[in-house]
N, CA, C and O atoms as a GROMACS GRO file, in nm:
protein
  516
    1UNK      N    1  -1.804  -0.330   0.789
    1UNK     CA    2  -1.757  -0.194   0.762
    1UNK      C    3  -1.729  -0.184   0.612
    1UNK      O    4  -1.698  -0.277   0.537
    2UNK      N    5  -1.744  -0.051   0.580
    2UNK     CA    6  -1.760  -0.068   0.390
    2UNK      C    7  -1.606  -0.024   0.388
    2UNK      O    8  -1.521  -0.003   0.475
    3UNK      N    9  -1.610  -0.021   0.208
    3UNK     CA   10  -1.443   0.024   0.164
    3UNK      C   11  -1.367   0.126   0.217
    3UNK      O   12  -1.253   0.131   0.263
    4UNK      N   13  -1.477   0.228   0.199
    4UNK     CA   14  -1.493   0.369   0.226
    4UNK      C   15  -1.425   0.380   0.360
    4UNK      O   16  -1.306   0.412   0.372
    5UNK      N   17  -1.499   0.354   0.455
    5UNK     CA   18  -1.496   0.386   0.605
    5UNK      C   19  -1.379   0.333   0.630
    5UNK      O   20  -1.290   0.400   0.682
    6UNK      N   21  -1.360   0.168   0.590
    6UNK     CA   22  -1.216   0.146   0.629
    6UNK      C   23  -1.106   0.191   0.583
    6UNK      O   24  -0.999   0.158   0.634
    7UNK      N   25  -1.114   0.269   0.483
    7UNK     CA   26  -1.014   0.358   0.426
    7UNK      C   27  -1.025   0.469   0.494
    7UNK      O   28  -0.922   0.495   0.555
    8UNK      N   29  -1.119   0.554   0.510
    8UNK     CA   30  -1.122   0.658   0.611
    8UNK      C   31  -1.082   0.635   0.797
    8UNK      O   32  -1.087   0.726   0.880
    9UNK      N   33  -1.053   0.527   0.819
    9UNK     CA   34  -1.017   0.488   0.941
    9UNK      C   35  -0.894   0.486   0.923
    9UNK      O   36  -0.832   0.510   1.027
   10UNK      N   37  -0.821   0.464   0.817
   10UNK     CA   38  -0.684   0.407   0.781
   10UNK      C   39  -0.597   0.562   0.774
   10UNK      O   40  -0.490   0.606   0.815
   11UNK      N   41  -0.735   0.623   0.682
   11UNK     CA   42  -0.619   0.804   0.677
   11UNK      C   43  -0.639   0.848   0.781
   11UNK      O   44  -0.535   0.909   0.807
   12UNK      N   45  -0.752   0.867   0.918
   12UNK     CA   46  -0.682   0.856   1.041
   12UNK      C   47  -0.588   0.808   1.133
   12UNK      O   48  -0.632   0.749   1.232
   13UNK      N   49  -0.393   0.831   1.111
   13UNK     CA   50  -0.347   0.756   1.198
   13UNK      C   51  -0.219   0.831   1.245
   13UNK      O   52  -0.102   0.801   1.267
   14UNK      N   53  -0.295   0.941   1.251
   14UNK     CA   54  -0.217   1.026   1.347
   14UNK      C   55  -0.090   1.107   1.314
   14UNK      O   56   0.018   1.114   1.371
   15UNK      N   57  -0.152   1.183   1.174
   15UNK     CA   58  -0.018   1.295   1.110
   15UNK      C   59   0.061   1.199   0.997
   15UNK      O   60   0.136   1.278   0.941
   16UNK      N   61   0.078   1.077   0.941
   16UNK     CA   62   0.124   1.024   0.818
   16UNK      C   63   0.036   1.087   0.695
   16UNK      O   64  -0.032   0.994   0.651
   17UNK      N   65   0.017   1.172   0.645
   17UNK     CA   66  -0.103   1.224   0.526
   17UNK      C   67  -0.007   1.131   0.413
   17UNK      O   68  -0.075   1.072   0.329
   18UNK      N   69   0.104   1.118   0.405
   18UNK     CA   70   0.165   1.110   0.279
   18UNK      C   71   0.157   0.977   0.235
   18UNK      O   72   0.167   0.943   0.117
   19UNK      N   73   0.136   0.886   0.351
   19UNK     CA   74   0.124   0.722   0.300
   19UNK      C   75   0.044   0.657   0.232
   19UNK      O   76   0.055   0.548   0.176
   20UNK      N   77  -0.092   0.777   0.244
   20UNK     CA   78  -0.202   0.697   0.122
   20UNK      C   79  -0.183   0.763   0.033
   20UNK      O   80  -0.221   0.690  -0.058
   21UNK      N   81  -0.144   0.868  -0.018
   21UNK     CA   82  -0.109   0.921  -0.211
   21UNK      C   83   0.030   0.861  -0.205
   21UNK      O   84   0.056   0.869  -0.325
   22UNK      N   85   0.128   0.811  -0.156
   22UNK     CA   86   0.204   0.710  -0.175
   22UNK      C   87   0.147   0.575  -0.243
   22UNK      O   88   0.125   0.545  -0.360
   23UNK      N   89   0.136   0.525  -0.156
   23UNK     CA   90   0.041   0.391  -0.205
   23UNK      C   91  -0.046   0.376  -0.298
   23UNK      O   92  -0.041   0.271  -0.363
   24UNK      N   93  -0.127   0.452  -0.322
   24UNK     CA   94  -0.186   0.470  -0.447
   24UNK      C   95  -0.113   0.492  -0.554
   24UNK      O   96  -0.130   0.419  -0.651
   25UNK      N   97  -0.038   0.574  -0.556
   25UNK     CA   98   0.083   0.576  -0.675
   25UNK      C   99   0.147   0.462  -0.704
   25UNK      O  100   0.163   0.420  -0.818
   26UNK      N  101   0.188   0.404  -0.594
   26UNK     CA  102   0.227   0.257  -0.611
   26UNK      C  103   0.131   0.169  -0.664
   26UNK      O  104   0.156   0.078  -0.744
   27UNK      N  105   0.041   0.194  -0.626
   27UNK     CA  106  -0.069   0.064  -0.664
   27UNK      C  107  -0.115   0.113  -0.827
   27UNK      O  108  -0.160   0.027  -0.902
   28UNK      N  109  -0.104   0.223  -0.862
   28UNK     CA  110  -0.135   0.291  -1.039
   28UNK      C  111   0.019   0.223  -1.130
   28UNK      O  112   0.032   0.173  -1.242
   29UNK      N  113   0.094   0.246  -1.044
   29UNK     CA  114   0.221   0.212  -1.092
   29UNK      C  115   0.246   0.056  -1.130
   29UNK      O  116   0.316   0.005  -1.218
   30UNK      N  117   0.204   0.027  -1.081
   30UNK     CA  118   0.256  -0.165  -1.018
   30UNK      C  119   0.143  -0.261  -1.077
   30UNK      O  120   0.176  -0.379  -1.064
   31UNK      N  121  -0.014  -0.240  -1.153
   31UNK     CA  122  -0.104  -0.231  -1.211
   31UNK      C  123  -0.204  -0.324  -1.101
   31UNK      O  124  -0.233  -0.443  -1.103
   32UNK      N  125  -0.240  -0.214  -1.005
   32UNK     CA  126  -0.307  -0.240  -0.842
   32UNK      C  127  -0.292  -0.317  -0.766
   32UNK      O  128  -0.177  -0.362  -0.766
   33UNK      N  129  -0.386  -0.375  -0.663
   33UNK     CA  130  -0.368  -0.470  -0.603
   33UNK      C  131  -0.292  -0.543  -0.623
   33UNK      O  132  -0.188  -0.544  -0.556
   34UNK      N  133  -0.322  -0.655  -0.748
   34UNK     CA  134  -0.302  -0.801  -0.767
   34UNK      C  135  -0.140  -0.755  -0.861
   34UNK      O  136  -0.059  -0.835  -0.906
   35UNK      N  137  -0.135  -0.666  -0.864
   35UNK     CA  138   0.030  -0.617  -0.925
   35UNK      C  139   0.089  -0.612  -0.834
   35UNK      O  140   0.185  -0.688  -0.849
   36UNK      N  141   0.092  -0.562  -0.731
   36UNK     CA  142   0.152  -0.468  -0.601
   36UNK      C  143   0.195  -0.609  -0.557
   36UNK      O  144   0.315  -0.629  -0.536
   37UNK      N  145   0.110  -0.701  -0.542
   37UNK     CA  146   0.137  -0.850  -0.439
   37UNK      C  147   0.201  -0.958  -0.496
   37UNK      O  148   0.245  -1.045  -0.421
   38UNK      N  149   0.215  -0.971  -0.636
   38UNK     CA  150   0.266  -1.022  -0.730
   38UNK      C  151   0.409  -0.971  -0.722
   38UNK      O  152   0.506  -1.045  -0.705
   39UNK      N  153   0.415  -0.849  -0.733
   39UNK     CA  154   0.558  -0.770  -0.751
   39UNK      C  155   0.602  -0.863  -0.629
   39UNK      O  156   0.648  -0.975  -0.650
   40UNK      N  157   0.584  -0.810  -0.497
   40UNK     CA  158   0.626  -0.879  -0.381
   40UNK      C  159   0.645  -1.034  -0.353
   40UNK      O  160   0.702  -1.079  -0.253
   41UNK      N  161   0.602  -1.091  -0.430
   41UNK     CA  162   0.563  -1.206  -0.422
   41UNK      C  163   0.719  -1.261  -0.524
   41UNK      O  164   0.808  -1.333  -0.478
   42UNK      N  165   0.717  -1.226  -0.615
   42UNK     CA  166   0.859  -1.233  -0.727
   42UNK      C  167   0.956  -1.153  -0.662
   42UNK      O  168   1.067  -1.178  -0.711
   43UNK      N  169   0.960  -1.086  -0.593
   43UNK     CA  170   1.068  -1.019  -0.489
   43UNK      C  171   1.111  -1.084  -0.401
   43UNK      O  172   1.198  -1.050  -0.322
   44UNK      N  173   1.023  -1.245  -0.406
   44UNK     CA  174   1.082  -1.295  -0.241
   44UNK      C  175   1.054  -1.289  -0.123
   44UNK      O  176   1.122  -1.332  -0.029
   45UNK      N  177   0.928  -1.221  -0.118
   45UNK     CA  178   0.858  -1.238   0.000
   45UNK      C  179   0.717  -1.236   0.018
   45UNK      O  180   0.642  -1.166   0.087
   46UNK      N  181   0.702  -1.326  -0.056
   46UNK     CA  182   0.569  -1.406  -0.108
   46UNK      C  183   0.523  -1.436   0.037
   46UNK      O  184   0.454  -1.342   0.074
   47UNK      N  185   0.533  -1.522   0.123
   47UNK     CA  186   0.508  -1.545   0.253
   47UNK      C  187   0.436  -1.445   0.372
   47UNK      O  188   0.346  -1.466   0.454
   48UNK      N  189   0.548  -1.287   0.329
   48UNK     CA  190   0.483  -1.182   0.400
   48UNK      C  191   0.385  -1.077   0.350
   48UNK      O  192   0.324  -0.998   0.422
   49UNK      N  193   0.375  -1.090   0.172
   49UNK     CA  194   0.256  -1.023   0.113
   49UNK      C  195   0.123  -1.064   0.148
   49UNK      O  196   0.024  -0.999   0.184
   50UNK      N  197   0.152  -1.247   0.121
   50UNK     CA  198   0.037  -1.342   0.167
   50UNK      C  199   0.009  -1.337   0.304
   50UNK      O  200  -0.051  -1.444   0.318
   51UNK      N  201   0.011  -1.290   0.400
   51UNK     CA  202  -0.024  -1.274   0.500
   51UNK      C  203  -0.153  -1.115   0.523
   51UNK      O  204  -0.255  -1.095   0.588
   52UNK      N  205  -0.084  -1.050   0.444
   52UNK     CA  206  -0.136  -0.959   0.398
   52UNK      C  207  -0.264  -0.932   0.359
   52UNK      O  208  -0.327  -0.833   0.396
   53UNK      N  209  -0.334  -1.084   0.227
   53UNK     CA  210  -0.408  -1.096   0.175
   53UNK      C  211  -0.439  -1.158   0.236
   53UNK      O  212  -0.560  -1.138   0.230
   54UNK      N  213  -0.419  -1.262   0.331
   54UNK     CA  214  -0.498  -1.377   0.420
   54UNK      C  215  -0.602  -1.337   0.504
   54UNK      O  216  -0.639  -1.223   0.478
   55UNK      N  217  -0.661  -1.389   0.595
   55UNK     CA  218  -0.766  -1.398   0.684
   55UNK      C  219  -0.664  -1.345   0.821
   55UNK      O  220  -0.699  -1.273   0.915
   56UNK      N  221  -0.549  -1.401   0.800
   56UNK     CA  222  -0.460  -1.444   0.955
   56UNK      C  223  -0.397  -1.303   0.990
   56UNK      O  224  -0.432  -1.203   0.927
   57UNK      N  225  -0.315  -1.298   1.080
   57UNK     CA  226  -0.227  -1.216   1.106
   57UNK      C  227  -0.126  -1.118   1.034
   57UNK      O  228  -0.016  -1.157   1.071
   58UNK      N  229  -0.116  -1.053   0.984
   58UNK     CA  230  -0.014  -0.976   0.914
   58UNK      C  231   0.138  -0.965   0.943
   58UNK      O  232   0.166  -0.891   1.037
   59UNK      N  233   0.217  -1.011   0.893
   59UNK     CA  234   0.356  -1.039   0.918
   59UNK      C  235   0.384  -0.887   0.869
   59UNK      O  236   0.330  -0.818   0.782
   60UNK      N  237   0.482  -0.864   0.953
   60UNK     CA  238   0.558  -0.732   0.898
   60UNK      C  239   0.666  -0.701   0.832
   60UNK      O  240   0.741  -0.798   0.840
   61UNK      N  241   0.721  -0.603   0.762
   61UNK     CA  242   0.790  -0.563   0.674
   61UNK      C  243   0.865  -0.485   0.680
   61UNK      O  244   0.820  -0.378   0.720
   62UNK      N  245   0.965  -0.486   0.657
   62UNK     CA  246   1.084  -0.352   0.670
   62UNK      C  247   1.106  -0.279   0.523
   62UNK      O  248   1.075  -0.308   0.408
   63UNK      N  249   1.185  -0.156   0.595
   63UNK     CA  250   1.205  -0.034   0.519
   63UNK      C  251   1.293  -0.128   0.426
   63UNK      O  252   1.238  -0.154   0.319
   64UNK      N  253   1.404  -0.176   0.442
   64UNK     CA  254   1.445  -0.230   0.351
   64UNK      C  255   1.383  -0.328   0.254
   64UNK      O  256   1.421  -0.305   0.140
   65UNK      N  257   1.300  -0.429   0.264
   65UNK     CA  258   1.244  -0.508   0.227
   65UNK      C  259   1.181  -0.448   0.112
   65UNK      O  260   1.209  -0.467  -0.006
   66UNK      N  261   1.059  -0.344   0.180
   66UNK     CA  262   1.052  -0.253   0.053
   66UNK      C  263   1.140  -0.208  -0.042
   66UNK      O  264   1.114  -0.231  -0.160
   67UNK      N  265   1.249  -0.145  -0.010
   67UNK     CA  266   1.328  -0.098  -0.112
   67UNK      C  267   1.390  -0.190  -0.189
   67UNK      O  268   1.438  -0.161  -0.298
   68UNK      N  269   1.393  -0.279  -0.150
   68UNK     CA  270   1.437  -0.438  -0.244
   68UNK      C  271   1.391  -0.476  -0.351
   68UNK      O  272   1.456  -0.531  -0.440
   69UNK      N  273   1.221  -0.440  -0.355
   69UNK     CA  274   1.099  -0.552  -0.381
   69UNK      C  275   1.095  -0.409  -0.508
   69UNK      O  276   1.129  -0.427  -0.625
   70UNK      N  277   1.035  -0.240  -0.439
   70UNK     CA  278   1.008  -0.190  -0.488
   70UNK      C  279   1.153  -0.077  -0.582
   70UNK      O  280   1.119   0.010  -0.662
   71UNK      N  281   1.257  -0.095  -0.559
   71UNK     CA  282   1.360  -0.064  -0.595
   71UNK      C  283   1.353   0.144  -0.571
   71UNK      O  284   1.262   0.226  -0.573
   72UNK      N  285   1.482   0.149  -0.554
   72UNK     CA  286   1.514   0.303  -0.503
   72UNK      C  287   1.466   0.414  -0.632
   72UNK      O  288   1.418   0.526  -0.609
   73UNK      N  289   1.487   0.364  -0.752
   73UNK     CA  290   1.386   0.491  -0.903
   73UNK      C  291   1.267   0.507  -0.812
   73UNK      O  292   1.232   0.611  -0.756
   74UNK      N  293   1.211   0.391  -0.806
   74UNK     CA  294   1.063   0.386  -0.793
   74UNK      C  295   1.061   0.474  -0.639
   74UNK      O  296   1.010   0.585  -0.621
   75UNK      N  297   1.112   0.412  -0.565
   75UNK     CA  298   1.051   0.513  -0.454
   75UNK      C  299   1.078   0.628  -0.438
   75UNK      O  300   1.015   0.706  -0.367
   76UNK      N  301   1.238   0.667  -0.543
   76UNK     CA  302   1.290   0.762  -0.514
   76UNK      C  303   1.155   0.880  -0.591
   76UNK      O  304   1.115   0.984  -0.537
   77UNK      N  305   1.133   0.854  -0.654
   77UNK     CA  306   1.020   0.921  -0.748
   77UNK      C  307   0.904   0.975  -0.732
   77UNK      O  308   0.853   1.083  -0.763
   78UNK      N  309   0.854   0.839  -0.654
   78UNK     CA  310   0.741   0.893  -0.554
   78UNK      C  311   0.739   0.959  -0.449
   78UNK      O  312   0.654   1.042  -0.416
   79UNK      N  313   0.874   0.909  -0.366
   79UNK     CA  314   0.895   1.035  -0.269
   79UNK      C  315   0.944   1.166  -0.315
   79UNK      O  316   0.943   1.255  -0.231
   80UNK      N  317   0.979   1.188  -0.408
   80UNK     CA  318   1.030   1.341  -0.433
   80UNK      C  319   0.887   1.383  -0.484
   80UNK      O  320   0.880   1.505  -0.467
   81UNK      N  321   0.765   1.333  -0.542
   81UNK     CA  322   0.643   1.363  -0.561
   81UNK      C  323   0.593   1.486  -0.463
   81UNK      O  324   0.557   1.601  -0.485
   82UNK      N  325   0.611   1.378  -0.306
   82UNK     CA  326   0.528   1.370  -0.188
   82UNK      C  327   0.623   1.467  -0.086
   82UNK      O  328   0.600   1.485   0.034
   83UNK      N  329   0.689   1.500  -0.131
   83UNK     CA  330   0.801   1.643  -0.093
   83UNK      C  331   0.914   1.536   0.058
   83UNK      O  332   0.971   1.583   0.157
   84UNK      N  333   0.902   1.354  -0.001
   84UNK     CA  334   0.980   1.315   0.140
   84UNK      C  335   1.089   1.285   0.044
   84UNK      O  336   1.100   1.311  -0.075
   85UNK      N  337   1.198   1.199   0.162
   85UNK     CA  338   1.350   1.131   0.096
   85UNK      C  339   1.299   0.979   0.111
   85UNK      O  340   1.220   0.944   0.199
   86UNK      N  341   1.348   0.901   0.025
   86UNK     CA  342   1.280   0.744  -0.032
   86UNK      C  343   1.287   0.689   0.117
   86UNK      O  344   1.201   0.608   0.152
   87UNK      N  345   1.399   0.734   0.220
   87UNK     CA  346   1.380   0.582   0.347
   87UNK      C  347   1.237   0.681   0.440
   87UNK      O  348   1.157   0.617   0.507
   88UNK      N  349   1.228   0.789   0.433
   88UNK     CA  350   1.069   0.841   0.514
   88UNK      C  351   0.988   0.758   0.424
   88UNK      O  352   0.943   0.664   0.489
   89UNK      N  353   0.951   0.756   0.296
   89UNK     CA  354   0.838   0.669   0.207
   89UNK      C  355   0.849   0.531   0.250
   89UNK      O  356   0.751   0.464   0.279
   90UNK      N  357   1.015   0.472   0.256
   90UNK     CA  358   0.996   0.320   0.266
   90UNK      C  359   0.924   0.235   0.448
   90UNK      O  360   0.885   0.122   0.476
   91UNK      N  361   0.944   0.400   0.551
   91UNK     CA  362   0.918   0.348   0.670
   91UNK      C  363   0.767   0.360   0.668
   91UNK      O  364   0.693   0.268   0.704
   92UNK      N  365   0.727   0.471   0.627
   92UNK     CA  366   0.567   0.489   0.625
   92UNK      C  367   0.514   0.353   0.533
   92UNK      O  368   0.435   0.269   0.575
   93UNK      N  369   0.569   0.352   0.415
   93UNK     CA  370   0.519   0.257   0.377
   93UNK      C  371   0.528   0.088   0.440
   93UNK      O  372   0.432   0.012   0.422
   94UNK      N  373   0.647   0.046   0.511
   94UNK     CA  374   0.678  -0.061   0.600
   94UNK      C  375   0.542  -0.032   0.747
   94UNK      O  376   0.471  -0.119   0.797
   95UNK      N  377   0.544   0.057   0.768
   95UNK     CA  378   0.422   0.096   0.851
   95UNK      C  379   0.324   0.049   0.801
   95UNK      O  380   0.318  -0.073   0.817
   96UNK      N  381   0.228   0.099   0.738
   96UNK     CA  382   0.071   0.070   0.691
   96UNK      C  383   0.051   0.025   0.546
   96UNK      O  384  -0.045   0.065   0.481
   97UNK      N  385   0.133  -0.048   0.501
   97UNK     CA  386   0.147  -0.100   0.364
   97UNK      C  387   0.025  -0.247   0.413
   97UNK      O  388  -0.083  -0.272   0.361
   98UNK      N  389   0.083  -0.308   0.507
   98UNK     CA  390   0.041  -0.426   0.575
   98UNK      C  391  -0.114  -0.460   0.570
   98UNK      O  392  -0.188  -0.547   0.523
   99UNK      N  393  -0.124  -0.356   0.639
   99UNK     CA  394  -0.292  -0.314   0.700
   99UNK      C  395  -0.324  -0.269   0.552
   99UNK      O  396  -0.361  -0.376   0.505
  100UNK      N  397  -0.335  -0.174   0.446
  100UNK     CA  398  -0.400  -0.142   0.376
  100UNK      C  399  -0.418  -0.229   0.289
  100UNK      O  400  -0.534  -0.257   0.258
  101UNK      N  401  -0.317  -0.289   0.231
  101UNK     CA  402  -0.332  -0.428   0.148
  101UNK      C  403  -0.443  -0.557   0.197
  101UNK      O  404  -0.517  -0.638   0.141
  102UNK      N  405  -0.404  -0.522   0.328
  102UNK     CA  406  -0.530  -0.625   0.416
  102UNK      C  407  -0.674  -0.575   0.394
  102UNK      O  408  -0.780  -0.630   0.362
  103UNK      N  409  -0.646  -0.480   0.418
  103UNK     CA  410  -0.797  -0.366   0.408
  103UNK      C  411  -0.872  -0.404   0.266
  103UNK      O  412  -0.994  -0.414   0.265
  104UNK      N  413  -0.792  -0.426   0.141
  104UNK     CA  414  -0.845  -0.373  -0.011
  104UNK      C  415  -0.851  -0.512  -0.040
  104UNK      O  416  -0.890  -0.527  -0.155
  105UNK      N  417  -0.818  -0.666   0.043
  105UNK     CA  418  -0.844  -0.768  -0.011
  105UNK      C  419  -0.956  -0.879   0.133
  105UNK      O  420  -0.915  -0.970   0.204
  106UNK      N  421  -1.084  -0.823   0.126
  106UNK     CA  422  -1.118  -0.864   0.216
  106UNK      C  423  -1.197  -0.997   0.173
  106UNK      O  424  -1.257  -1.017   0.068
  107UNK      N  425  -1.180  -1.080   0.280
  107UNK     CA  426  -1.192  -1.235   0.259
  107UNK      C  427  -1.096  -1.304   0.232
  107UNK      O  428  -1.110  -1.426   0.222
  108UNK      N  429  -0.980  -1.245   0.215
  108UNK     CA  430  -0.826  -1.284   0.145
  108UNK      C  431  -0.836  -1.320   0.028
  108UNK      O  432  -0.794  -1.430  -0.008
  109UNK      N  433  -0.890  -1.235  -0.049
  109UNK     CA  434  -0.934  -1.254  -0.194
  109UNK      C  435  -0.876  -1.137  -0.291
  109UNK      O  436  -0.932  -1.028  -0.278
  110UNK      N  437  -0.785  -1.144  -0.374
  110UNK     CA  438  -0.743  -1.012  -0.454
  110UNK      C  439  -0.834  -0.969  -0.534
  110UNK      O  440  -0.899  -1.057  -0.591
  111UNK      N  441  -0.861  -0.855  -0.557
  111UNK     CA  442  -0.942  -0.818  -0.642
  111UNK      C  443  -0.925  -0.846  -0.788
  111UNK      O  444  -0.812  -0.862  -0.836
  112UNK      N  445  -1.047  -0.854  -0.871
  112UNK     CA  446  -1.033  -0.888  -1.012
  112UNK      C  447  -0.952  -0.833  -1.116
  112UNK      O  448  -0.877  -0.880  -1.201
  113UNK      N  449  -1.014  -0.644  -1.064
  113UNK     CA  450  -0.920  -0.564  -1.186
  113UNK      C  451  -0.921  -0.440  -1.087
  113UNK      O  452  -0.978  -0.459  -0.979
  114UNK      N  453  -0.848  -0.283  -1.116
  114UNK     CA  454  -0.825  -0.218  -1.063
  114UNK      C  455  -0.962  -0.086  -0.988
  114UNK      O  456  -0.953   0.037  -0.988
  115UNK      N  457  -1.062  -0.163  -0.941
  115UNK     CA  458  -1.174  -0.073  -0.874
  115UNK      C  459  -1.082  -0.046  -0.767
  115UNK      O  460  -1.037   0.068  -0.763
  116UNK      N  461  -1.055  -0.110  -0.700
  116UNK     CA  462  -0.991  -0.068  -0.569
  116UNK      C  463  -0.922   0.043  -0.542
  116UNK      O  464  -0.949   0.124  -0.452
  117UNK      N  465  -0.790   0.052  -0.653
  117UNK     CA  466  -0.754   0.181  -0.669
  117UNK      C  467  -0.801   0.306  -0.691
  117UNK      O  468  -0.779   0.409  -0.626
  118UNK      N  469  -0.891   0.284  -0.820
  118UNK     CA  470  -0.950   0.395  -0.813
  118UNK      C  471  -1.066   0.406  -0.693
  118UNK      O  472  -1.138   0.502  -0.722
  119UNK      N  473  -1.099   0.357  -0.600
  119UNK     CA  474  -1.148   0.351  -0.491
  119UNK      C  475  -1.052   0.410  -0.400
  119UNK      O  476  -1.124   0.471  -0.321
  120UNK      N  477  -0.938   0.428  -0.367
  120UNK     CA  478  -0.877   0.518  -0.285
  120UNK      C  479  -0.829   0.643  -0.377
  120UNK      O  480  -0.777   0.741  -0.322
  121UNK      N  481  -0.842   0.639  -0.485
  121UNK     CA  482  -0.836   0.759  -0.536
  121UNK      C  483  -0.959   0.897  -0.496
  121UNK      O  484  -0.945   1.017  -0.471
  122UNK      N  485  -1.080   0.806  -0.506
  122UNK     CA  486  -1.189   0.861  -0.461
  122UNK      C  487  -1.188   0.932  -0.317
  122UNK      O  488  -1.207   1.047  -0.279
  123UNK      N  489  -1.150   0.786  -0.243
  123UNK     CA  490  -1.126   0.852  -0.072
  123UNK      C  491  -1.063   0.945  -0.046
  123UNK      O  492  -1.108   1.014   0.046
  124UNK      N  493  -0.920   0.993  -0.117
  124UNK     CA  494  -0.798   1.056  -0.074
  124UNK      C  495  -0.926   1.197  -0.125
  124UNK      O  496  -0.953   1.289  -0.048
  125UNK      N  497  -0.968   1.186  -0.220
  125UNK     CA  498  -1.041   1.326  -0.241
  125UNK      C  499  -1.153   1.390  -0.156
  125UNK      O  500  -1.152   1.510  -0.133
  126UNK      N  501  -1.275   1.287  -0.099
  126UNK     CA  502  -1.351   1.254   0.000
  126UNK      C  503  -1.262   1.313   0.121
  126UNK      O  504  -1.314   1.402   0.188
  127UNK      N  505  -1.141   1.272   0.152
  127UNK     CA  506  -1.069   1.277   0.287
  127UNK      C  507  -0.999   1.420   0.262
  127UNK      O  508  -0.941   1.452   0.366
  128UNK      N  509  -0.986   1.502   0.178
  128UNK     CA  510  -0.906   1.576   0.130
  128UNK      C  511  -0.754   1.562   0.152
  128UNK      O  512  -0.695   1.650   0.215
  129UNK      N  513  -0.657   1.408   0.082
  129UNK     CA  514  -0.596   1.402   0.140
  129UNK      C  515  -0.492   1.393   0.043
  129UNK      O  516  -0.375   1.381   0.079
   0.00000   0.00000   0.00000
């Protein structure tokens, strides 16, 4: 399955619109991928990012965890963007943060430099989302 499609499978999931122009903001913010997992990774939960990027199972993540890693400016910011309050951003994002990070590093391989992002930048427009 290509980038595309699995990103378009991903903005199908049933009324969340706000979690992928979330995440993308995050991922422009954080300097993409290999920023985003790094951040997490120096946050202390290196173990459950890497799962993320792995082949294996995806360990999950809480609302808090996020707000730890990604701190309350930051989300508070992006959620007032996205018209939510930072703990709606931190659950959506504890939701499908997991899976999309899985999605954008396939083979469990981070990407080199930031195509990826601008690869869901593309989709969200494609998806009108």
């Amino acid at each position: 399955m290509s980038l595309f499609n699995q990103l378009g499978s991903l903005l199908d999931n049933g009324g969340d619109s706000n979690w992928l122009s979330s995440a993308n903001t995050l991922l422009e913010q954080n300097g993409g991928v290999s920023g985003l997992v790094e951040k997490f990774q120096s946050g202390g939960l290196g173990e459950i990012v890497n799962s993320w990027v792995g082949t294996g199972n995806n360990l999950s993540i809480t609302p808090e965890q996020i707000e730890s890693v990604l701190g309350q400016s930051q989300l508070g910011d992006v959620a007032a963007k996205l018209g939510l309050d930072s703990s709606q951003l931190s659950q959506q994002l504890a939701d499908h943060l997991p899976t999309l990070i899985d999605k954008l590093t396939p083979g469990g391989e981070l990407p080199a430099d930031n195509l990826l992002a601008q690869g869901l930048d593309l989709a969200k427009g494609l998806f009108n989302r």
